[in-house]
C-alpha positions in Angstrom: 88.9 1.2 52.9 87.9 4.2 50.9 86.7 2.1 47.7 85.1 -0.5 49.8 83.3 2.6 51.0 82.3 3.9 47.8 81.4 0.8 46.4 78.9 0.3 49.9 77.7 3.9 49.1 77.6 3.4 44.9 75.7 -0.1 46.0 73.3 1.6 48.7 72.2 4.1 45.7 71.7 1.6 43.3 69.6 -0.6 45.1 67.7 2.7 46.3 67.1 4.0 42.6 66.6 0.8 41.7 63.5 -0.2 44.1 61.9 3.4 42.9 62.3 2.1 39.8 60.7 -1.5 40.9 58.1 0.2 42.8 56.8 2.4 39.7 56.9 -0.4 37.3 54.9 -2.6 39.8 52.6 0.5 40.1 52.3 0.8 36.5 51.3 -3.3 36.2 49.2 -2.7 39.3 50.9 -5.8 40.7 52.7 -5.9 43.8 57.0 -5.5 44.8 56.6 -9.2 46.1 55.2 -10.4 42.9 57.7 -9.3 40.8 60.2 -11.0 43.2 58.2 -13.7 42.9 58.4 -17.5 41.1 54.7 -16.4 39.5 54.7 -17.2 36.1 51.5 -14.8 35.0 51.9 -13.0 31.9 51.9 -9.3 33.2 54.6 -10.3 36.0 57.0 -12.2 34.0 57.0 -9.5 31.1 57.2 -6.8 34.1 59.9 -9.2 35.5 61.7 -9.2 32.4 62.0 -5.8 31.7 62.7 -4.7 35.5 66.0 -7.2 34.4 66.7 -5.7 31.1 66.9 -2.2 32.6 69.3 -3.3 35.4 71.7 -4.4 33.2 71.7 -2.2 30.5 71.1 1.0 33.2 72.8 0.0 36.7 75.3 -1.5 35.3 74.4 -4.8 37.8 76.2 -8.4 37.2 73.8 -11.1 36.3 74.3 -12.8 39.8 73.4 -9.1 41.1 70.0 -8.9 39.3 69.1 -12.8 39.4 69.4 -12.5 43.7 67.2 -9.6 43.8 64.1 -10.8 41.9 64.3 -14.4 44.2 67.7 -16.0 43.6 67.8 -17.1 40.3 70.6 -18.1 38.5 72.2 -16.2 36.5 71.2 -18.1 33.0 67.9 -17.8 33.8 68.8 -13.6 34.0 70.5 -14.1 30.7 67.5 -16.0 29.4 65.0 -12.7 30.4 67.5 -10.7 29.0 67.6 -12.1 25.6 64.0 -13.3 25.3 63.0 -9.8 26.4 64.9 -7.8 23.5 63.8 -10.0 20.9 60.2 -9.5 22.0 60.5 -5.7 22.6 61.4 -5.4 18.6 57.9 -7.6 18.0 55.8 -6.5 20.4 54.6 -2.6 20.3 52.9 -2.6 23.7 55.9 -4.1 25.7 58.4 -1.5 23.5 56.0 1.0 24.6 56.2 0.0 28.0 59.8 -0.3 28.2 60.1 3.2 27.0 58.2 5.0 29.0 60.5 3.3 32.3 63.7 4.6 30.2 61.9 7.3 29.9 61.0 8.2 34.0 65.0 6.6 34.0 65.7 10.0 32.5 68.5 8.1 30.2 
């Protein structure tokens, strides 16, 4: 009962940290929580999509299943798509590396 109770509180901290850290990147975008969770397909909301993913895995430690429910149910391939897609772009593209950092950054990791 006692890991099923830590793994309840580990899981009510993560999803905590992790919608500050949804909230601020949506506030950085100026695009809205709901968007981001969203089947949108706009530029600025995928890419903040995207990264919101990238950081969950690499940061919360979250299983694919995990991160794919909370941004709208999607499968976990699709996650692994984002994933991928969005570390090849952050080594090509200085604004979304720029971005990215500055969340790892307010991640303090």
């Amino acid at each position: 009962a006692e890991a099923t109770q830590q793994a309840v509180q580990s899981n009510a901290k993560w999803t905590k940290n992790f919608d500050l850290l949804v909230d601020m990147v949506a506030q950085y975008y100026g695009i809205s929580v709901q968007e981001l969770k969203s089947e949108s397909r706009k530029k600025e909301i995928t890419n903040a999509r995207q990264i919101l993913m990238l950081l969950a895995k690499k940061y919360f430690q979250r299983t694919l299943e995990r991160i794919g429910e909370y941004f709208g149910g999607k499968g976990h391939a699709a996650v692994i798509y984002a994933i991928n897609n969005t570390e090849k772009k952050i080594k090509k593209d200085h604004d979304m590396a720029h971005d990215y950092e500055v969340f790892v950054d307010r991640l303090g990791k």
